[in-house]
MARRO-283816 format. One line per 4 residues: for each residue x negated, y, z of C-alpha. Coordinates in steps of 0.25 Angstrom, whole numbers, plus 5000, padded with zeros to 4 digits. Each point is the difference from the previous one (the first is absolute). Example, Ala and Ser with C-alpha at 12.3 -4.5 7.8 and 13.67 -1.06 7.14 Angstrom:
2
4951 4982 5031 ~ 4994 5014 4998
//
This chain:
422
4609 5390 4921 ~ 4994 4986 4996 ~ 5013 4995 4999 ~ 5005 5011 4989
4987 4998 4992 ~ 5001 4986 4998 ~ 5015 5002 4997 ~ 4997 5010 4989
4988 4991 4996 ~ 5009 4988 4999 ~ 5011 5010 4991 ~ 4989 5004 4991
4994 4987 4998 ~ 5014 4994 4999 ~ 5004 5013 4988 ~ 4986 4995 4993
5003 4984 4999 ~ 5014 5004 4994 ~ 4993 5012 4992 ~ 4989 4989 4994
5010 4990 4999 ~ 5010 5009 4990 ~ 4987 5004 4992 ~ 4996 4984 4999
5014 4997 4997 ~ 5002 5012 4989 ~ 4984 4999 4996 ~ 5000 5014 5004
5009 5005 4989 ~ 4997 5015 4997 ~ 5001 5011 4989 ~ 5013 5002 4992
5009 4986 4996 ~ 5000 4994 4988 ~ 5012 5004 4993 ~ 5007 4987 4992
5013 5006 4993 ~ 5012 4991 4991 ~ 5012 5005 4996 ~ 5012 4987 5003
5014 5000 4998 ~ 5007 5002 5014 ~ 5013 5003 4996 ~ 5006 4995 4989
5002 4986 4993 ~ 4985 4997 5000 ~ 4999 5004 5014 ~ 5001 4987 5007
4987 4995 4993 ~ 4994 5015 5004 ~ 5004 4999 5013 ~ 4993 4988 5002
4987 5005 4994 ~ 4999 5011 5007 ~ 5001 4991 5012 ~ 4990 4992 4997
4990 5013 4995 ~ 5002 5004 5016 ~ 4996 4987 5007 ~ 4987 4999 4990
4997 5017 5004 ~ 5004 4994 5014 ~ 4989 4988 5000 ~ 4991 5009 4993
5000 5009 5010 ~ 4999 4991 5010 ~ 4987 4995 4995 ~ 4993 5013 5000
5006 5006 4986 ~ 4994 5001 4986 ~ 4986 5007 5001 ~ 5001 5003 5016
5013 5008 4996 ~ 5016 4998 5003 ~ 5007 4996 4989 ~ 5012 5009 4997
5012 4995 4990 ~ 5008 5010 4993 ~ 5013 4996 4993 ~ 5010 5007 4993
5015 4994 4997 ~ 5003 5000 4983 ~ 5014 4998 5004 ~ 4997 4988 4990
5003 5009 4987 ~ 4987 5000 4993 ~ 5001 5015 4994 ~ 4998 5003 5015
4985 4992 5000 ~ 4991 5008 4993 ~ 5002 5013 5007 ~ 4996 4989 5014
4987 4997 4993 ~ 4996 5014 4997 ~ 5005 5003 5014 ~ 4990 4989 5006
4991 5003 4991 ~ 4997 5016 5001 ~ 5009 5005 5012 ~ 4996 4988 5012
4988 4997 4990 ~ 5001 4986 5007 ~ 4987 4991 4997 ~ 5005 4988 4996
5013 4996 4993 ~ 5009 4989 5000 ~ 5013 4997 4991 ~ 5010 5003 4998
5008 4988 5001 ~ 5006 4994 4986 ~ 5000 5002 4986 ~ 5010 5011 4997
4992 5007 5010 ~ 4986 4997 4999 ~ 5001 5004 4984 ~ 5003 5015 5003
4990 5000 5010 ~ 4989 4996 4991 ~ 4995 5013 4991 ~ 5001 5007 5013
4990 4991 5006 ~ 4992 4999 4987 ~ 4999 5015 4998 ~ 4994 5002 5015
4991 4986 4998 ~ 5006 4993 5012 ~ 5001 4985 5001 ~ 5012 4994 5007
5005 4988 5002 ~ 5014 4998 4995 ~ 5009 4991 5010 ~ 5009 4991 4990
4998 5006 4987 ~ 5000 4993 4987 ~ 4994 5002 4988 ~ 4994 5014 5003
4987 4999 4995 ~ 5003 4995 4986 ~ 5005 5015 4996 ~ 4990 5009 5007
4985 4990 5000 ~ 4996 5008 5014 ~ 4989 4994 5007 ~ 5003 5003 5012
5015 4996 5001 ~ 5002 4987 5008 ~ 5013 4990 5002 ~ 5004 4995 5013
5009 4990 4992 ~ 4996 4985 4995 ~ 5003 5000 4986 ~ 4985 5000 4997
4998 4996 4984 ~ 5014 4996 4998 ~ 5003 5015 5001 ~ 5014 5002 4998
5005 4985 4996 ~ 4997 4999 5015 ~ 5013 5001 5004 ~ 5006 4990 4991
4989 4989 4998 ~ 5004 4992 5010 ~ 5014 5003 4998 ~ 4999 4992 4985
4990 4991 5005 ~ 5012 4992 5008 ~ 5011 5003 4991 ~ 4992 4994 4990
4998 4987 5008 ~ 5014 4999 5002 ~ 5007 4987 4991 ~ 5006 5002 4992
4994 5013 4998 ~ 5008 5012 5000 ~ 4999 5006 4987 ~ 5006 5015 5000
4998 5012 5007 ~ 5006 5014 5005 ~ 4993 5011 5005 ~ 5003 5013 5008
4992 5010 5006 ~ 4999 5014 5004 ~ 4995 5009 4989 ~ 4989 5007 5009
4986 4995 5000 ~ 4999 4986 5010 ~ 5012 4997 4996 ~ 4997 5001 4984
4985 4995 5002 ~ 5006 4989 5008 ~ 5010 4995 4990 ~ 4990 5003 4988
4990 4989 5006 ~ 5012 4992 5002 ~ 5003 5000 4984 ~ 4987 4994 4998
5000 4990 5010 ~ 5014 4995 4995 ~ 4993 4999 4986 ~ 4988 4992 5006
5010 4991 5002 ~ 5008 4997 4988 ~ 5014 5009 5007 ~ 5007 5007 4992
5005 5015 5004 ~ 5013 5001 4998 ~ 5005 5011 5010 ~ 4990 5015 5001
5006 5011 5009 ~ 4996 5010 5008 ~ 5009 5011 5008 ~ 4995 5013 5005
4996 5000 5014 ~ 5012 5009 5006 ~ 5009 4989 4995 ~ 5008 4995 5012
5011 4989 4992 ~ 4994 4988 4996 ~ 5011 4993 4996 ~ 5001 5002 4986
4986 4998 4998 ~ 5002 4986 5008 ~ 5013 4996 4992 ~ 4991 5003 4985
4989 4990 5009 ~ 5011 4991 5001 ~ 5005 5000 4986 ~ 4987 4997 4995
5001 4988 5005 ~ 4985 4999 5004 ~ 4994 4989 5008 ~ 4990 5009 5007
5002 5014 5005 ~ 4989 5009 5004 ~ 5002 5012 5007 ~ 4988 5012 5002
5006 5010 5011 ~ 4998 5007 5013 ~ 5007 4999 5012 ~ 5012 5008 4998
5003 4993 4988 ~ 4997 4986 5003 ~ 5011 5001 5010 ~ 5009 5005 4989
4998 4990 4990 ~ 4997 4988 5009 ~ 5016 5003 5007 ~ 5005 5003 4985
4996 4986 4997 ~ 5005 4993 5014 ~ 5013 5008 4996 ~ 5002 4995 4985
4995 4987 5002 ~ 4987 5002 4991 ~ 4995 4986 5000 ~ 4986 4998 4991
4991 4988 5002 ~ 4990 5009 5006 ~ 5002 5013 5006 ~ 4989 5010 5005
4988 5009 4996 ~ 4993 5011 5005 ~ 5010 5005 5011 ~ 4994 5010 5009
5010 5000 5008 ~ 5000 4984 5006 ~ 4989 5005 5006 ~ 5004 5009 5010
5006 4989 5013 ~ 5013 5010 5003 ~ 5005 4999 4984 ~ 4995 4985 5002
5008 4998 5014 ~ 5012 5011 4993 ~ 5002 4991 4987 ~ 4997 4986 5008
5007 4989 4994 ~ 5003 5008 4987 ~ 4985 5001 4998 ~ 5000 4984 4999
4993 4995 4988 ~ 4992 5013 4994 ~ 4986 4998 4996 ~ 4992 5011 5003
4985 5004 4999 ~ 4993 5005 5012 ~ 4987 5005 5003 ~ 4999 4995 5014
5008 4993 5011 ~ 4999 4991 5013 ~ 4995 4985 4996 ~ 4990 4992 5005
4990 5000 4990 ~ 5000 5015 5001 ~ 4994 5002 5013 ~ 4988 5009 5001
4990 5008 5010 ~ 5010 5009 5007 ~ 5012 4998 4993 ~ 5008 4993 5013
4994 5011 5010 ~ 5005 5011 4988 ~ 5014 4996 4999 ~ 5003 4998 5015
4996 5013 5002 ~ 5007 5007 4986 ~ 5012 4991 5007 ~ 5001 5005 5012
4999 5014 4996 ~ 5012 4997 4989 ~ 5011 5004 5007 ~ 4994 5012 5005
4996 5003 4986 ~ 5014 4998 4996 ~ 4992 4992 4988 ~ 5001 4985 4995
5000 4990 5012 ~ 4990 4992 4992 ~ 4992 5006 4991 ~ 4992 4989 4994
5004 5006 4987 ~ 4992 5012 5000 ~ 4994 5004 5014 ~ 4986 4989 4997
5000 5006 4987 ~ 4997 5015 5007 ~ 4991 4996 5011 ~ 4993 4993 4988
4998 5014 4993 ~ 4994 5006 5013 ~ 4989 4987 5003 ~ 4996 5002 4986
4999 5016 5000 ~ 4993 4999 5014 ~ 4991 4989 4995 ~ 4995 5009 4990
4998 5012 5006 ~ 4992 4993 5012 ~ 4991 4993 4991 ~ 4998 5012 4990
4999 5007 5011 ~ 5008 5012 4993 ~ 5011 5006 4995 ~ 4996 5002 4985
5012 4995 4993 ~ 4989 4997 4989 ~ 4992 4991 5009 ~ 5012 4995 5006
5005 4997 4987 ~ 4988 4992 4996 ~ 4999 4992 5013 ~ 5013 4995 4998
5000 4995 4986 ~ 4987 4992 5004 ~ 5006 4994 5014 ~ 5007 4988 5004
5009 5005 5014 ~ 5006 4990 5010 ~ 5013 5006 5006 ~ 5013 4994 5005
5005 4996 4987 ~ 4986 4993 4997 ~ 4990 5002 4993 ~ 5001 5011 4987
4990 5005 4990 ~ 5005 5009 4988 ~ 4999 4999 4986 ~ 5003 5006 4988
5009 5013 5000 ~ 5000 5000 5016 ~ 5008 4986 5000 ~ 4997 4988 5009
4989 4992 4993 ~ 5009 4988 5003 ~ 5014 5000 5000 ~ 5010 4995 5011
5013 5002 4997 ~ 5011 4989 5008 ~ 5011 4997 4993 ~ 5011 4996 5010
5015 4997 5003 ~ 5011 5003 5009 ~ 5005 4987 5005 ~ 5010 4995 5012
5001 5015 5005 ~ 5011 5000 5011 ~ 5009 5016 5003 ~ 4996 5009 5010
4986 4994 5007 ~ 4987 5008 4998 ~ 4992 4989 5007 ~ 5001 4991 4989
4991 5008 4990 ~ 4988 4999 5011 ~ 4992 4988 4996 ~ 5003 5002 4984
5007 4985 5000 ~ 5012 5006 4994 ~ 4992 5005 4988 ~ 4990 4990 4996
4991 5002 4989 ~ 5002 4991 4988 ~ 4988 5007 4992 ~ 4987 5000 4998
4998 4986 5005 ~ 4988 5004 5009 ~ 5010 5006 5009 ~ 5013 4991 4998
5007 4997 5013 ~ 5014 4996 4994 ~ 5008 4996 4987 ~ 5010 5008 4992
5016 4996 5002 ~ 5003 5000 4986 ~ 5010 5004 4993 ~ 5003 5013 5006
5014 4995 5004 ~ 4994 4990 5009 ~ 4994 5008 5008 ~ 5011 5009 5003
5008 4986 5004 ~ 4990 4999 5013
//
């Protein structure tokens, strides 16, 4: 009898370490969760940048919870697919908003899609923060509309800054340029700023298109480029077009003195490892990406796990690109509702304009219209890329930063030409 008493003692006592060990762990998490819903492309040609947010929303609800929640209460994440057609992205909001009635929102991701999103946000007085949005914020003045992306002041000459920065140093200096973009909202903001940092710079415009984005043949486009005879060519695209006019060029033998722009889709690592050598001599702009002067609190631990989970995922192998940039979101959201100690979007809201965060990416405090107070843009080239090998795009050596000088880890190969001879 002894014997079985102290073997269902040692059970129970055994059942209430590991029962006070879960409540330390999970700070006794309790009540219903904390809803977080966004609305990401997942399918579609914005879905390898979705993909990756999502991923990286997950592993912040994941080391949320694993820390005891927001308020003693799980975190929950809601997402819903917008097939990366932004008619679809308003009915998600509304969906979010008034069916899950999530508490806290993110996104979505990018600026066709993050426009339409706004007046539903606005009409329900939710904040959000957008995850790679330009420009927003200078249509609708909403003060609780925040931007995961670092154009800070320079708004949408973001994207371009840098780009004219180095082609002006150039000598001799180019002189002429030709522009094509998409005619939907990045890409017309994108090229707009461009216009206006070309002029900063005493360039003369010589070459304006834009295509609707179902357009899948670039090669009448990139033979008019040609024609022009343009000593720079700047490109404002997403992925699947990038591609397109990247191989139309390759094919026809476009060769400017400087080639690049706000190309989306050199940022995704399978179109970078797809296109490899073709790729060769683009300058690009980027928001974040693997370099030693980039390394943050948690940033190494983050991407060796997003990493791992990549294949798994069936999202980019590397990620650098976008994943920091949605882990970033959640530090901040959960920063603010722990030390606001609430949920009221106004509150929150308030918090946020007034605080300085440290995430993964640094450290980020907003300013006007929801933007960065200081930008951060990098302005980079693909150089020495080699066909068919991944690993080479880990350590970011085979797209250094030429701009802004702060963060330099390489010089341009200039003209264009040469850098395609390496």
């Amino acid at each position: 009898m002894m014997t079985v008493m102290r073997k269902t003692l040692g059970v129970f006592a055994a059942a209430l370490l590991i029962g006070l060990c879960w409540l330390s762990g999970a700070s006794a998490q309790s009540g219903n969760p904390i809803k977080v819903g966004a609305g990401l492309a997942l399918t579609g040609g914005s879905a390898p940048a979705g993909k990756m947010l999502q991923a990286a929303i997950e592993i912040w609800k994941d080391d949320v919870n694993a820390k005891g929640g927001l308020l003693g209460r799980p975190v929950e994440f809601i997402s819903y697919d917008d097939q990366s057609t932004p008619s679809n992205v308003p009915g998600i909001y509304t969906k979010l908003i008034t069916v899950d009635k999530v508490d806290l929102l993110l996104g979505p991701y990018a600026t066709n899609f993050v426009a339409p999103a706004m007046p539903t946000i606005m009409q329900h007085n939710k904040m959000t923060f957008s995850l790679t949005a330009i420009g927003i914020n200078r249509h609708f003045n909403y003060p609780k509309y925040f931007s995961m992306v670092s154009v800070g002041p320079d708004g949408v000459n973001a994207f371009s800054k840098g780009f004219f920065e180095v082609a002006a140093a150039q000598k001799p200096k180019p002189q002429t340029v030709a522009i094509l973009a998409a005619d939907a909202e990045f890409a017309r903001a994108a090229s707009d700023g461009a216009k206006v940092e070309l002029q900063r710079h005493g360039f003369r415009l010589i070459y304006n298109q834009t295509y609707p984005p179902a357009n899948t043949d670039f090669t009448p486009m990139v033979r008019a480029i040609q024609a022009s005879n343009a000593d720079i060519v700047y490109i404002a695209a997403y992925p699947p077009d990038n591609v397109g006019i990247i191989r139309a060029a390759n094919e026809i033998g476009l060769s400017p003195k400087m080639f690049g722009g706000a190309m989306i889709g050199m940022l995704i690592t399978p179109i970078r490892v797809q296109l490899g050598p073709v790729a060769n001599g683009l300058v690009i702009s980027e928001t974040f990406l693997p370099s030693p002067k980039l390394q943050f609190e948690g940033l190494a631990d983050l991407m060796k796990r997003y990493q791992a989970k990549a294949g798994e995922l069936k999202t980019d192998p590397i990620g650098y690109a976008f994943v920091p940039m949605g882990y970033a979101a959640g530090q901040i959201l959960a920063k603010a509702v722990t030390e606001t100690k609430s949920l009221d979007h106004d509150k929150l809201a308030d918090y946020v304009r007034k605080t300085k965060f440290d995430t993964v990416v640094g450290a980020i405090s907003f300013g006007k219209d929801g933007e960065w107070s200081a930008p951060r843009q990098f302005t980079t080239q693909v150089q020495n890329v080699m066909p068919n090998n991944l690993d080479q795009f880990r350590d970011g050596s085979k797209t250094p930063v030429l701009w802004p000088p702060e963060y330099k880890s390489g010089d341009i190969i200039y003209p264009y030409a040469d850098a395609r001879k390496k």
